[in-house]
mmCIF file of the protein (N, C-alpha, C, O) and its ligand, coordinates in Angstrom:
data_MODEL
# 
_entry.id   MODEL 
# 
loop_
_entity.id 
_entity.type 
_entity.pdbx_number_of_molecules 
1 polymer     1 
2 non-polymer 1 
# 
_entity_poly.entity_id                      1 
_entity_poly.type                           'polypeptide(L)' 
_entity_poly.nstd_linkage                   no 
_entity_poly.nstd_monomer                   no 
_entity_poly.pdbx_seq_one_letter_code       
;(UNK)(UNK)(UNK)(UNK)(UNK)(UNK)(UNK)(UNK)(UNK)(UNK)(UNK)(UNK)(UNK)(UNK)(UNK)(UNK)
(UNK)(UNK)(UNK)(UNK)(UNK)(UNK)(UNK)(UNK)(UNK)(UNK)(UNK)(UNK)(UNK)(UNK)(UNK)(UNK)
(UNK)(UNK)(UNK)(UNK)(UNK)(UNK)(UNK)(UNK)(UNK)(UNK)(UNK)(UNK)(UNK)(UNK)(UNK)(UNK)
(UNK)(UNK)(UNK)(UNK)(UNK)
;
_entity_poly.pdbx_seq_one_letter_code_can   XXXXXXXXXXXXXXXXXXXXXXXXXXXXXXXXXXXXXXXXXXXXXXXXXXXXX 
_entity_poly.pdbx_strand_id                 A 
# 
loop_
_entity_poly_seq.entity_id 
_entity_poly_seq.num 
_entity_poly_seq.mon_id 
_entity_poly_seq.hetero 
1 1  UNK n 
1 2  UNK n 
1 3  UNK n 
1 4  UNK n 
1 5  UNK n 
1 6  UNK n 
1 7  UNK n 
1 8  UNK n 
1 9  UNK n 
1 10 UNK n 
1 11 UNK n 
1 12 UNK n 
1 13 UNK n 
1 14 UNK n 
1 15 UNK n 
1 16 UNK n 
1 17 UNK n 
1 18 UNK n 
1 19 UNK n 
1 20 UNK n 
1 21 UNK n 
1 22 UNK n 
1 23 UNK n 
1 24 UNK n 
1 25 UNK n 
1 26 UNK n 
1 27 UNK n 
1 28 UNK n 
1 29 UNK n 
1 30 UNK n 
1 31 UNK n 
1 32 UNK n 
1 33 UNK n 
1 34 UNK n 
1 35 UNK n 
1 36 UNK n 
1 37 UNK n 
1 38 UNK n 
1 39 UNK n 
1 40 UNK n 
1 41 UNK n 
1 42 UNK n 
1 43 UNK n 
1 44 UNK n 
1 45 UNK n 
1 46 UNK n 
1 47 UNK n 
1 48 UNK n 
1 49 UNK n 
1 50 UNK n 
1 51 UNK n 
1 52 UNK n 
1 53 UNK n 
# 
loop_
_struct_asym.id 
_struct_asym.entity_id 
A 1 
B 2 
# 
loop_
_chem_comp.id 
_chem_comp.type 
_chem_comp.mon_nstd_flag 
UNK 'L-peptide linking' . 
ZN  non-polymer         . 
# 
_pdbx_entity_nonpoly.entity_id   2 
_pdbx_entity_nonpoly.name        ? 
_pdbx_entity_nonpoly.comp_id     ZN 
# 
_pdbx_nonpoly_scheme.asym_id         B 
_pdbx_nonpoly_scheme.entity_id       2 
_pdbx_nonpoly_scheme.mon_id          ZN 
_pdbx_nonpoly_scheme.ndb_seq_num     1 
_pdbx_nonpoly_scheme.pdb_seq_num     101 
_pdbx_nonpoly_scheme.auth_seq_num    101 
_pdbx_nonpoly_scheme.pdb_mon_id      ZN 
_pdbx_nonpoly_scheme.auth_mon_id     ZN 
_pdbx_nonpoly_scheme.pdb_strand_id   A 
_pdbx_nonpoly_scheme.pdb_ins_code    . 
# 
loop_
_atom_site.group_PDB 
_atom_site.id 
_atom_site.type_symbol 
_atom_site.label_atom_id 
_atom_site.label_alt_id 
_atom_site.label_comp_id 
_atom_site.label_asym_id 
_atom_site.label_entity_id 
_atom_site.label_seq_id 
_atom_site.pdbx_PDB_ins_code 
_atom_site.Cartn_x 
_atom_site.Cartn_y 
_atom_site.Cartn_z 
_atom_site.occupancy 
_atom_site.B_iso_or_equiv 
_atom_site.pdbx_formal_charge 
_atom_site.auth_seq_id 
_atom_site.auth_comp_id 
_atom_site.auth_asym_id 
_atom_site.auth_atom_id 
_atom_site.pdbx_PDB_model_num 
ATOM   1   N  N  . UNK A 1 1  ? -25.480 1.068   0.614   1.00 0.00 ? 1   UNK A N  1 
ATOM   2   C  CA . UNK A 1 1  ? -24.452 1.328   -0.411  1.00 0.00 ? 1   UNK A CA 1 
ATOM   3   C  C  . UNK A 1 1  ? -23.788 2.674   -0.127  1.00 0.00 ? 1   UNK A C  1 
ATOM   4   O  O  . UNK A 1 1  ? -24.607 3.588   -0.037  1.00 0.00 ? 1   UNK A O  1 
ATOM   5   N  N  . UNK A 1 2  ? -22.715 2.973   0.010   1.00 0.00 ? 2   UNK A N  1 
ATOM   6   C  CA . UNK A 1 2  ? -21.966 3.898   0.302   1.00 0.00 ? 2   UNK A CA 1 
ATOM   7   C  C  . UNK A 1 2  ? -22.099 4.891   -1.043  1.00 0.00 ? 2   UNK A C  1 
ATOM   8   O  O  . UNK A 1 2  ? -22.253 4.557   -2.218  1.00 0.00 ? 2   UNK A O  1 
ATOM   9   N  N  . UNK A 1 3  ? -21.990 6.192   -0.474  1.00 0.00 ? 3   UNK A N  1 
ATOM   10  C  CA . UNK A 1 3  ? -22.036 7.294   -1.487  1.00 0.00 ? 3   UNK A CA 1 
ATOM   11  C  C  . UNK A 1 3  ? -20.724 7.868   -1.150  1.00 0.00 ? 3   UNK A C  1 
ATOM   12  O  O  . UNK A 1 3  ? -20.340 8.272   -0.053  1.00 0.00 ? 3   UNK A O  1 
ATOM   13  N  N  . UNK A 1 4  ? -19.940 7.828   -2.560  1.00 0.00 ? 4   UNK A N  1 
ATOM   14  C  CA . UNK A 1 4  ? -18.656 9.217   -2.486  1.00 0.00 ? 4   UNK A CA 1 
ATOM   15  C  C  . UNK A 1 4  ? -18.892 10.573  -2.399  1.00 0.00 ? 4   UNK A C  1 
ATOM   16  O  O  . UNK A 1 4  ? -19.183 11.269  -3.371  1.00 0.00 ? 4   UNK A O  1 
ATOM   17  N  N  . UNK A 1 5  ? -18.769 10.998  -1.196  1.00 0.00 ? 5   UNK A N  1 
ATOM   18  C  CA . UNK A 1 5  ? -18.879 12.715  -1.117  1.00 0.00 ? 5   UNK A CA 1 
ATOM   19  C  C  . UNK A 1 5  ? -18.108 13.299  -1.992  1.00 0.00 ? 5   UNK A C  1 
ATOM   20  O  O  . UNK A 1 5  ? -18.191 14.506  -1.761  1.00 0.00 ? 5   UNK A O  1 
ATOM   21  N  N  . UNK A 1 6  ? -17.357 13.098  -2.928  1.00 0.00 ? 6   UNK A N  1 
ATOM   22  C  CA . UNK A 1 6  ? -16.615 13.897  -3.837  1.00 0.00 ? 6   UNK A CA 1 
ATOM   23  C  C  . UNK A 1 6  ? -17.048 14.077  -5.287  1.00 0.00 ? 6   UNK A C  1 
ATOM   24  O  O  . UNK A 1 6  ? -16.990 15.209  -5.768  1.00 0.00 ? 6   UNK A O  1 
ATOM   25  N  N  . UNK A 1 7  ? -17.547 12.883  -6.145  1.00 0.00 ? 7   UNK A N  1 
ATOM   26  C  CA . UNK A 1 7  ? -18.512 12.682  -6.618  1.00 0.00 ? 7   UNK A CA 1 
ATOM   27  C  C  . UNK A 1 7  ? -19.696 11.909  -7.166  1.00 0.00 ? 7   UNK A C  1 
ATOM   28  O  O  . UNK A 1 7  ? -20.045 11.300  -8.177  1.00 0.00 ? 7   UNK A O  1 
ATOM   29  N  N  . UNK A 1 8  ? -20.192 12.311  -5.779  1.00 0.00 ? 8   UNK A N  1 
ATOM   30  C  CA . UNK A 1 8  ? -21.289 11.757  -5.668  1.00 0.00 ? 8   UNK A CA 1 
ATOM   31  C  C  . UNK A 1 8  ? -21.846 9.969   -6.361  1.00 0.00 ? 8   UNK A C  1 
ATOM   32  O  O  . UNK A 1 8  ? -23.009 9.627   -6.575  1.00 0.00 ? 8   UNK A O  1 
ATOM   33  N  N  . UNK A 1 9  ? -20.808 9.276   -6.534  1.00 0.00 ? 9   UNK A N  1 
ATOM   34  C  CA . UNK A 1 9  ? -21.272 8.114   -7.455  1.00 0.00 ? 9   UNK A CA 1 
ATOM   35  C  C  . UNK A 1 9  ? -21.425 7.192   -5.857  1.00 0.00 ? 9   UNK A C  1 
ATOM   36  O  O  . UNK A 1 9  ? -20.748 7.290   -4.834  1.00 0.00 ? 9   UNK A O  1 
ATOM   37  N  N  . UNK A 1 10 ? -22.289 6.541   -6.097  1.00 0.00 ? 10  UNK A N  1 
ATOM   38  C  CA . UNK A 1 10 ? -23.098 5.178   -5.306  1.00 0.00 ? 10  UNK A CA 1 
ATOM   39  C  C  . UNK A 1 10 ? -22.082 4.026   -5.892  1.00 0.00 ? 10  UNK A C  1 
ATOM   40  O  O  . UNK A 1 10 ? -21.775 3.600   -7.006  1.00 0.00 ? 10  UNK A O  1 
ATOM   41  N  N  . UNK A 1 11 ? -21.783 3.800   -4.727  1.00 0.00 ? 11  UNK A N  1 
ATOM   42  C  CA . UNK A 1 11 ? -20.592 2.278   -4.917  1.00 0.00 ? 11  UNK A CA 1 
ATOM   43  C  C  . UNK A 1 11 ? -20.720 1.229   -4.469  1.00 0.00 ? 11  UNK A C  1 
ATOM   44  O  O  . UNK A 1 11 ? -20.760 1.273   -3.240  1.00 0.00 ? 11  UNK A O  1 
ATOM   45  N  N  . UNK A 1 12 ? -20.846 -0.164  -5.053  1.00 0.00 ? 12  UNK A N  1 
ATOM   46  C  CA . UNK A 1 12 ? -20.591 -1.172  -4.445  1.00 0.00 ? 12  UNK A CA 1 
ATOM   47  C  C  . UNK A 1 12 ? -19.786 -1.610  -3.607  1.00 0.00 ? 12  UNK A C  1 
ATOM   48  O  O  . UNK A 1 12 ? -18.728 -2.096  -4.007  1.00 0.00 ? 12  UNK A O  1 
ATOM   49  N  N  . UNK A 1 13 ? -20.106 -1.542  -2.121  1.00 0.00 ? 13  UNK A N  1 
ATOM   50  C  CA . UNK A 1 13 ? -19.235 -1.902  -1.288  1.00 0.00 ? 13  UNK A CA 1 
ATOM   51  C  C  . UNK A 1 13 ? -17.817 -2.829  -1.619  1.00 0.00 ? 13  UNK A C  1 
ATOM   52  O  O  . UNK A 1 13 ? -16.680 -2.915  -1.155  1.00 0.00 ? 13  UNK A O  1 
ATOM   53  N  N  . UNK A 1 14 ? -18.477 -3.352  -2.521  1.00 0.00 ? 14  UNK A N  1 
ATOM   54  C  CA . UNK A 1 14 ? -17.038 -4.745  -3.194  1.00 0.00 ? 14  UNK A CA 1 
ATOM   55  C  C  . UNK A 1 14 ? -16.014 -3.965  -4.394  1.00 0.00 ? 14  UNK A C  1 
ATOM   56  O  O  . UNK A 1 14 ? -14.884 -4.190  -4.829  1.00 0.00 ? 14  UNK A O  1 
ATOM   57  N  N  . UNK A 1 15 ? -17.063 -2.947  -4.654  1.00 0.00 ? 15  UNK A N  1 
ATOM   58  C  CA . UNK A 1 15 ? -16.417 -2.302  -5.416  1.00 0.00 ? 15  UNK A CA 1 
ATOM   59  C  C  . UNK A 1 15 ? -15.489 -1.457  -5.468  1.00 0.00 ? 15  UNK A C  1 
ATOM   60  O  O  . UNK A 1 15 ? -14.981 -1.108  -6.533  1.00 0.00 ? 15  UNK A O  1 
ATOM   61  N  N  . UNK A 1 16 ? -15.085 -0.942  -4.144  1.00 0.00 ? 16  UNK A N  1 
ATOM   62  C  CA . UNK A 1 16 ? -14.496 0.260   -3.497  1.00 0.00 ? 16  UNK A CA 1 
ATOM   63  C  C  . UNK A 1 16 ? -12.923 -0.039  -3.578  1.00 0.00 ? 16  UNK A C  1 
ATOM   64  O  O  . UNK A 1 16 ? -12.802 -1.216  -3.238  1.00 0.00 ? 16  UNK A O  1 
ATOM   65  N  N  . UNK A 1 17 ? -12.092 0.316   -3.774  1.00 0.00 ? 17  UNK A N  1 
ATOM   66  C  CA . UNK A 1 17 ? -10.359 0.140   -3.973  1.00 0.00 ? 17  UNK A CA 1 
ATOM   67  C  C  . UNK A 1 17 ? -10.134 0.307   -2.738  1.00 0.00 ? 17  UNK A C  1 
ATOM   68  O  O  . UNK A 1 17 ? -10.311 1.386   -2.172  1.00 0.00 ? 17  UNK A O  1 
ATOM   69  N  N  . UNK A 1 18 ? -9.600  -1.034  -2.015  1.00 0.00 ? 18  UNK A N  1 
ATOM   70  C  CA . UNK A 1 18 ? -9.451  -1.465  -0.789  1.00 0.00 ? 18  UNK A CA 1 
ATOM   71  C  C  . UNK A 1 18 ? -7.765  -1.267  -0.257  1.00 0.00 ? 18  UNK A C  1 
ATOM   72  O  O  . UNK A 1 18 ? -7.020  -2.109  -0.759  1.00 0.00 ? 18  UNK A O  1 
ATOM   73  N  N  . UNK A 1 19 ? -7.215  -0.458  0.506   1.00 0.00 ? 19  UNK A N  1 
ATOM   74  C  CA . UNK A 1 19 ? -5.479  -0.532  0.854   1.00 0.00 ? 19  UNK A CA 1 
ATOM   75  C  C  . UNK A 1 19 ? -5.752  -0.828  2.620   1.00 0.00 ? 19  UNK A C  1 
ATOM   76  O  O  . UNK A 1 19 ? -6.628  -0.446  3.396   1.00 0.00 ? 19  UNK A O  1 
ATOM   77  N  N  . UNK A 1 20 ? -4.516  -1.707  2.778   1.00 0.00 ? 20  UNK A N  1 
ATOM   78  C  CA . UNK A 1 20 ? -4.293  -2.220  3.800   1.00 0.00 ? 20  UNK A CA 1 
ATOM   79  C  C  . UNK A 1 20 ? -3.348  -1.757  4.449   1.00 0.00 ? 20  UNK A C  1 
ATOM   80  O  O  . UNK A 1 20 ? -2.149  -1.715  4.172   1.00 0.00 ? 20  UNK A O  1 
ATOM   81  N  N  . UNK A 1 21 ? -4.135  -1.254  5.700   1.00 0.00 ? 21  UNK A N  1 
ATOM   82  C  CA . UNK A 1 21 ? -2.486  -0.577  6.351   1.00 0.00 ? 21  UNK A CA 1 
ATOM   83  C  C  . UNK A 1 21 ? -2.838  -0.749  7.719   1.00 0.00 ? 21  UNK A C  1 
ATOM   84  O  O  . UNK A 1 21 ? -3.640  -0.100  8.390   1.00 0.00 ? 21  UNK A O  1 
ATOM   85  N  N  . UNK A 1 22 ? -1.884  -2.040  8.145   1.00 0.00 ? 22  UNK A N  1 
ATOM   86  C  CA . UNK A 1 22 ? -1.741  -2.675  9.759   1.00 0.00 ? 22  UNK A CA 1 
ATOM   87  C  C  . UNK A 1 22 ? -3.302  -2.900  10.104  1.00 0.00 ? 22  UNK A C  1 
ATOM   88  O  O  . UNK A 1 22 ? -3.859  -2.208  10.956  1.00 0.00 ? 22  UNK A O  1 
ATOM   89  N  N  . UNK A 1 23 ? -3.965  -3.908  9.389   1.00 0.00 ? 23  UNK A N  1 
ATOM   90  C  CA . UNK A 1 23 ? -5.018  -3.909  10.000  1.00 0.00 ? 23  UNK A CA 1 
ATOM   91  C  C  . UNK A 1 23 ? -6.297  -2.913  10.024  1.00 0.00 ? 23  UNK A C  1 
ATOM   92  O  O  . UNK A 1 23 ? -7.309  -3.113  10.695  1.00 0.00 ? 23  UNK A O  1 
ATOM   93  N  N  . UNK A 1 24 ? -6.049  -1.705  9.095   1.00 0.00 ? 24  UNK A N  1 
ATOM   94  C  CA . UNK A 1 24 ? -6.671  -0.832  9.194   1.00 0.00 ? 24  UNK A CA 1 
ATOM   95  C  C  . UNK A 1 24 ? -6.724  -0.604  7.404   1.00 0.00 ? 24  UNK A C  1 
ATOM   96  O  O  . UNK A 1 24 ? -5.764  -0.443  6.651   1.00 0.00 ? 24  UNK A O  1 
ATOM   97  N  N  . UNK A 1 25 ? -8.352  -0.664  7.027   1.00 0.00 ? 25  UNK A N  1 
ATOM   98  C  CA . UNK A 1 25 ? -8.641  -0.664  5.943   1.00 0.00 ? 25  UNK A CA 1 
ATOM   99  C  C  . UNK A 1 25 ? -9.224  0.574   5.169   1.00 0.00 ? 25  UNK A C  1 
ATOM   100 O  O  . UNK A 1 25 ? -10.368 1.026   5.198   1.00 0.00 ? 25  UNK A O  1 
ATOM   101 N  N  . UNK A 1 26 ? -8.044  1.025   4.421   1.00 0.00 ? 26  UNK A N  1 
ATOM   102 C  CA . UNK A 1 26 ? -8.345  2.482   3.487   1.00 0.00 ? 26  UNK A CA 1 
ATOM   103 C  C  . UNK A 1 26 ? -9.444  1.945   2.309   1.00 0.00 ? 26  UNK A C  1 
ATOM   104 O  O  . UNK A 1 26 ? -9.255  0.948   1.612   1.00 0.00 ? 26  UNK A O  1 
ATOM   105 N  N  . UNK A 1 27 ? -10.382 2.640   2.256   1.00 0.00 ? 27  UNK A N  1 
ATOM   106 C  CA . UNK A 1 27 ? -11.633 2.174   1.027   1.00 0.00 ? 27  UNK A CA 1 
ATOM   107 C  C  . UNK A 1 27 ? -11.703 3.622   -0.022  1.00 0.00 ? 27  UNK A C  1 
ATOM   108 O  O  . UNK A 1 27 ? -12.173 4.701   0.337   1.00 0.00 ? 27  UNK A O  1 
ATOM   109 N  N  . UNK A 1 28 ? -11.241 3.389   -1.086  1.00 0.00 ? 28  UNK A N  1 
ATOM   110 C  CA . UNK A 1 28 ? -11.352 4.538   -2.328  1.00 0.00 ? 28  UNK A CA 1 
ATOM   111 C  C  . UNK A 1 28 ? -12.249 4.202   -2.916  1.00 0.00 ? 28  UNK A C  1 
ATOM   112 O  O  . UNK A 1 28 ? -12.765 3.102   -3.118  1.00 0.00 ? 28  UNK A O  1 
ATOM   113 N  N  . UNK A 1 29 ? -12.566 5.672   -3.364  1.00 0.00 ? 29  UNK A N  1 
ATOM   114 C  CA . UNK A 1 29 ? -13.863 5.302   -4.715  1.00 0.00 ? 29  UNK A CA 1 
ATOM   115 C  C  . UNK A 1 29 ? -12.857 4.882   -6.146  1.00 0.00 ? 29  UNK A C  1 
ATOM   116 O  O  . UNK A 1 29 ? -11.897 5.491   -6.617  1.00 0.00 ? 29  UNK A O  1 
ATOM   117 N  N  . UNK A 1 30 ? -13.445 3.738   -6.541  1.00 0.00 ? 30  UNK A N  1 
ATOM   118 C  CA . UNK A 1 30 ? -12.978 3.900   -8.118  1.00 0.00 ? 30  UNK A CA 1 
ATOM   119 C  C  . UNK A 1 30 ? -13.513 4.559   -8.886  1.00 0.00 ? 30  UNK A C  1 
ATOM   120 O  O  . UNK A 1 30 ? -13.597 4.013   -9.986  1.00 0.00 ? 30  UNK A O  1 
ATOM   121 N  N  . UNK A 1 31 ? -14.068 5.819   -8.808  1.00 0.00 ? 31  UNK A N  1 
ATOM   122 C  CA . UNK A 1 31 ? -14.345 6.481   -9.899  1.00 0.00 ? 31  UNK A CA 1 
ATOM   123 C  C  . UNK A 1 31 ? -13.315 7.610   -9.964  1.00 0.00 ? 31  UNK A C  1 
ATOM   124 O  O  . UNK A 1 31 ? -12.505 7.556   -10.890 1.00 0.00 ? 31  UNK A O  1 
ATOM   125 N  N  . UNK A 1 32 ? -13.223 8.897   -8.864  1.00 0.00 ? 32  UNK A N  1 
ATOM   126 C  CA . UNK A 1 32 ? -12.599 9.291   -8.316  1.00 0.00 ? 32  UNK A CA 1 
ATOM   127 C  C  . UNK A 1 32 ? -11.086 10.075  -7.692  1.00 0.00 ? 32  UNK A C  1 
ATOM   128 O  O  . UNK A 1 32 ? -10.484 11.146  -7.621  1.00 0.00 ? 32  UNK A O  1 
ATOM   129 N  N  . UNK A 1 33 ? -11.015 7.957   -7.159  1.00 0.00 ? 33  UNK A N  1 
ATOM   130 C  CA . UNK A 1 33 ? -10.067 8.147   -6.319  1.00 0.00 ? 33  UNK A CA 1 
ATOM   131 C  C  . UNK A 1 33 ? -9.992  8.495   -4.951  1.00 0.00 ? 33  UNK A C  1 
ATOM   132 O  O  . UNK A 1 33 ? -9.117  8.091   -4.185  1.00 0.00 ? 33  UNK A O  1 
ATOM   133 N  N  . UNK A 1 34 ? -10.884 9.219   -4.668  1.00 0.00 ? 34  UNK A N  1 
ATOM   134 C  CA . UNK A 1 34 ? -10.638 9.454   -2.886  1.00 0.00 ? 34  UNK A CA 1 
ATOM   135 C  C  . UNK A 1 34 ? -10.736 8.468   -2.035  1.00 0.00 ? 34  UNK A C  1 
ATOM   136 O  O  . UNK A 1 34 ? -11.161 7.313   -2.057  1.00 0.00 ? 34  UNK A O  1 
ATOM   137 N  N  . UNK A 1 35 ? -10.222 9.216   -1.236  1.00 0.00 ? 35  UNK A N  1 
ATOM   138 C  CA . UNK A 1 35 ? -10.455 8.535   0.344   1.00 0.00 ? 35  UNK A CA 1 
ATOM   139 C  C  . UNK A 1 35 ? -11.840 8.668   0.382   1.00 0.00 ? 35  UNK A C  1 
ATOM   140 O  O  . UNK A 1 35 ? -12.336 9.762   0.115   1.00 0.00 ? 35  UNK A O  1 
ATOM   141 N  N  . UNK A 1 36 ? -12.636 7.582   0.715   1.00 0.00 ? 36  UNK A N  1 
ATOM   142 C  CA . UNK A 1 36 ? -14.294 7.397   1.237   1.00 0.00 ? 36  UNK A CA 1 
ATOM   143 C  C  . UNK A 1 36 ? -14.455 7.129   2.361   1.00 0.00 ? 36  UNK A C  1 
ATOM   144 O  O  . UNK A 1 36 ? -15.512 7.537   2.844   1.00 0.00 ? 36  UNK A O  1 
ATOM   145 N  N  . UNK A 1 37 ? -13.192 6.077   3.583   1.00 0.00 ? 37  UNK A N  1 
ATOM   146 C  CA . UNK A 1 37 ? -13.416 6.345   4.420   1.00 0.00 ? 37  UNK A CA 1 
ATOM   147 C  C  . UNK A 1 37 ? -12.253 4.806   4.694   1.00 0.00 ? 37  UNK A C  1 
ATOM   148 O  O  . UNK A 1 37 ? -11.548 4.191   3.894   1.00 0.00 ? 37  UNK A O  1 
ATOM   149 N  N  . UNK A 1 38 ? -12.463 4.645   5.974   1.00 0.00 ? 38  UNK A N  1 
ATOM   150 C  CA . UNK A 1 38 ? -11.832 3.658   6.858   1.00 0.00 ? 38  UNK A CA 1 
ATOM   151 C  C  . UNK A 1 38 ? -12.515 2.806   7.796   1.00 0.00 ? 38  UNK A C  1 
ATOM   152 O  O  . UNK A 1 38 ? -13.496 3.154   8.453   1.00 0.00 ? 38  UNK A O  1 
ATOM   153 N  N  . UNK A 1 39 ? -11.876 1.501   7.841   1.00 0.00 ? 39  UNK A N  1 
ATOM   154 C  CA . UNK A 1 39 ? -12.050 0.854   8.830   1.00 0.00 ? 39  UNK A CA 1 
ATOM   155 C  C  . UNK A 1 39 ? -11.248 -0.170  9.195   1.00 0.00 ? 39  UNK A C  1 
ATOM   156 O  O  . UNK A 1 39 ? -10.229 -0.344  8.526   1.00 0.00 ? 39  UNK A O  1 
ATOM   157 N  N  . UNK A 1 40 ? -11.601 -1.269  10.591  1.00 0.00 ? 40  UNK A N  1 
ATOM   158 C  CA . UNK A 1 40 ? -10.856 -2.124  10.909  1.00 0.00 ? 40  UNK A CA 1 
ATOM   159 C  C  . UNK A 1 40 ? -10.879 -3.233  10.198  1.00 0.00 ? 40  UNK A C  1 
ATOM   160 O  O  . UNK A 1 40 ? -12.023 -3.469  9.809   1.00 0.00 ? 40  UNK A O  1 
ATOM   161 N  N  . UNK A 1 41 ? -9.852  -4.265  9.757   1.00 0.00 ? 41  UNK A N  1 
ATOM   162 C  CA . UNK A 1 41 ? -10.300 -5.403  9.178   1.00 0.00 ? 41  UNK A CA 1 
ATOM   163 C  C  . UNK A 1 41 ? -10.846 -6.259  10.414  1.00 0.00 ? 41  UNK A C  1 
ATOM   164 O  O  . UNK A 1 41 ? -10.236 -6.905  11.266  1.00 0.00 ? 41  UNK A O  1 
ATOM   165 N  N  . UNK A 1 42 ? -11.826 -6.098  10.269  1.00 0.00 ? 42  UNK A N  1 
ATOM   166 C  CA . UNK A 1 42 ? -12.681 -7.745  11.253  1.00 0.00 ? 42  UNK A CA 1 
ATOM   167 C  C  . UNK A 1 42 ? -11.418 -8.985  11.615  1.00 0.00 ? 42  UNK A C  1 
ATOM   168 O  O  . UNK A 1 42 ? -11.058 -9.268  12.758  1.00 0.00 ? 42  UNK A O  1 
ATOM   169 N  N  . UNK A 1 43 ? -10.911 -9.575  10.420  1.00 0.00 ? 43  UNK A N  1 
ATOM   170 C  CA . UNK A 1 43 ? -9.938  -10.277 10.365  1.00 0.00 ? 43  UNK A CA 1 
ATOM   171 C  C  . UNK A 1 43 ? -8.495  -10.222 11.146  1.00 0.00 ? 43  UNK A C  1 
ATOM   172 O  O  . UNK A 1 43 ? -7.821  -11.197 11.482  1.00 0.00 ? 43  UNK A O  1 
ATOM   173 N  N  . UNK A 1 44 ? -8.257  -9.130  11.306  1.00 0.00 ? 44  UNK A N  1 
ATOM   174 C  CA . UNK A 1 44 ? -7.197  -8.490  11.875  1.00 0.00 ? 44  UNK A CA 1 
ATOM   175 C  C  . UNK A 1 44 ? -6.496  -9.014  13.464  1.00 0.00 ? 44  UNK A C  1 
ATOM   176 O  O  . UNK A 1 44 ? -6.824  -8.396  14.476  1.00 0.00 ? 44  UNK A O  1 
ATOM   177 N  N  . UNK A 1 45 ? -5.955  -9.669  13.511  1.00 0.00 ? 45  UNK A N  1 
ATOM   178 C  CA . UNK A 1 45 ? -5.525  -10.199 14.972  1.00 0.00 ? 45  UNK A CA 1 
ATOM   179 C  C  . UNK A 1 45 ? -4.693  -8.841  15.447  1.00 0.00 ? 45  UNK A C  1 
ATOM   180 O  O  . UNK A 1 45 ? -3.668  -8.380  14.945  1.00 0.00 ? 45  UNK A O  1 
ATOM   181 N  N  . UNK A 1 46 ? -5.546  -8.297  16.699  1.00 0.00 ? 46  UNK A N  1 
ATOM   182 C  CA . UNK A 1 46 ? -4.888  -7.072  17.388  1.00 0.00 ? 46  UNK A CA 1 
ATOM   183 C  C  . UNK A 1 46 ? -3.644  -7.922  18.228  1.00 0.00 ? 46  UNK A C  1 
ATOM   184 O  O  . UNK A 1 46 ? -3.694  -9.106  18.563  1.00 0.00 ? 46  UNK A O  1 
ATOM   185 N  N  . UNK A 1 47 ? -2.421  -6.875  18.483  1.00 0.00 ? 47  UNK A N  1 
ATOM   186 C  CA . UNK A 1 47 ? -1.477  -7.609  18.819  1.00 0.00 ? 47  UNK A CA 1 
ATOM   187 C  C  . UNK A 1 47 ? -1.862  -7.279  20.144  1.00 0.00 ? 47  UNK A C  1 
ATOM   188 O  O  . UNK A 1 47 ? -1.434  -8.075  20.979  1.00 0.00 ? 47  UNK A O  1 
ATOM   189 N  N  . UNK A 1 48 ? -2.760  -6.044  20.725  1.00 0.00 ? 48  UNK A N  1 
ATOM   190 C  CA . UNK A 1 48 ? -2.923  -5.950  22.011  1.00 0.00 ? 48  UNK A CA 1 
ATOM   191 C  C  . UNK A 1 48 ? -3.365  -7.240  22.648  1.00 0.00 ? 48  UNK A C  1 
ATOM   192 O  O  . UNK A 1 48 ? -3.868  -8.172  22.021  1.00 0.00 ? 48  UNK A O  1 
ATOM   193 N  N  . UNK A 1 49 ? -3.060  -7.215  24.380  1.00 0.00 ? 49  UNK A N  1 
ATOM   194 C  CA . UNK A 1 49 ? -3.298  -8.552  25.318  1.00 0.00 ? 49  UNK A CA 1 
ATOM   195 C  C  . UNK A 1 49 ? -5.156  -8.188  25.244  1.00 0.00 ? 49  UNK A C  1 
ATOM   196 O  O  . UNK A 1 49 ? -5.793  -7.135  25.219  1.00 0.00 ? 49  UNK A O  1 
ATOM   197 N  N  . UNK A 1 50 ? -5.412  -9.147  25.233  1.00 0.00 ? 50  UNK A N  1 
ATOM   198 C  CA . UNK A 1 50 ? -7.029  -9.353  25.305  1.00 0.00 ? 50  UNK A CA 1 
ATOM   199 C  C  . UNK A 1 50 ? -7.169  -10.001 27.026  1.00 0.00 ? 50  UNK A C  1 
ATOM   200 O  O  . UNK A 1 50 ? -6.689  -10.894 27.724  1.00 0.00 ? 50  UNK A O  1 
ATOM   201 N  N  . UNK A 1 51 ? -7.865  -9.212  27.086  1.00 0.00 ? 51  UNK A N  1 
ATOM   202 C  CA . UNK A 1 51 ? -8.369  -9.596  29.167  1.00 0.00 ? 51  UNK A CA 1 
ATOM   203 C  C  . UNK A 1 51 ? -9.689  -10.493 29.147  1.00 0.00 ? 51  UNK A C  1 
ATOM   204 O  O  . UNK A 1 51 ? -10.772 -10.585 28.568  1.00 0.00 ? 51  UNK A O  1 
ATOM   205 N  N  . UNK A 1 52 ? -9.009  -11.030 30.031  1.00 0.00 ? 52  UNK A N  1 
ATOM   206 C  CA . UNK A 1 52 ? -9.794  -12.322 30.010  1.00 0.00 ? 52  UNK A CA 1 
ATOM   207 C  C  . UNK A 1 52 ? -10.268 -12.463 31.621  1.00 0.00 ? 52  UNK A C  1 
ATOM   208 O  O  . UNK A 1 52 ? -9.382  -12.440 32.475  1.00 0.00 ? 52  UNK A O  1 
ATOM   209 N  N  . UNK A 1 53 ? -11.526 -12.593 31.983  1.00 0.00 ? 53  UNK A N  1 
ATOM   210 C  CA . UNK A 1 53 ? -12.073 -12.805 33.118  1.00 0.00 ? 53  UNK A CA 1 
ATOM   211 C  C  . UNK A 1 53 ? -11.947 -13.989 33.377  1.00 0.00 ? 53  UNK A C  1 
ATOM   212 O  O  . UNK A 1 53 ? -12.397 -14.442 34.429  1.00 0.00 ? 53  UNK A O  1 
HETATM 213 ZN ZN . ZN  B 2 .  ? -15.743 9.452   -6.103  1.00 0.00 2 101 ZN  A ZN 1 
# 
């Protein structure tokens, strides 16, 4: 379970205020408000060429 370094509240991952930007996923605390952190959407079709052996 993710902890907000700002204050300190323990969040449900599902719980976190999710923004989408190109594939790249901003996660806020709802208590807050901050930025908690980032990541890729799994889902995300990269437009880069994928190499293929
Ligand atoms: Zn917080």
């Amino acid at each position: 379970m993710p902890t907000c370094k700002h204050c300190t509240a323990e969040v449900e991952t599902e719980d976190l205020i999710r923004h989408e930007r190109r594939g790249l996923t901003l996660v806020h605390c709802p208590d807050c408000n901050c930025l908690m952190g980032q990541y890729r959407d799994p889902s995300y079709q990269s437009p880069e060429p994928v190499e293929s052996e």
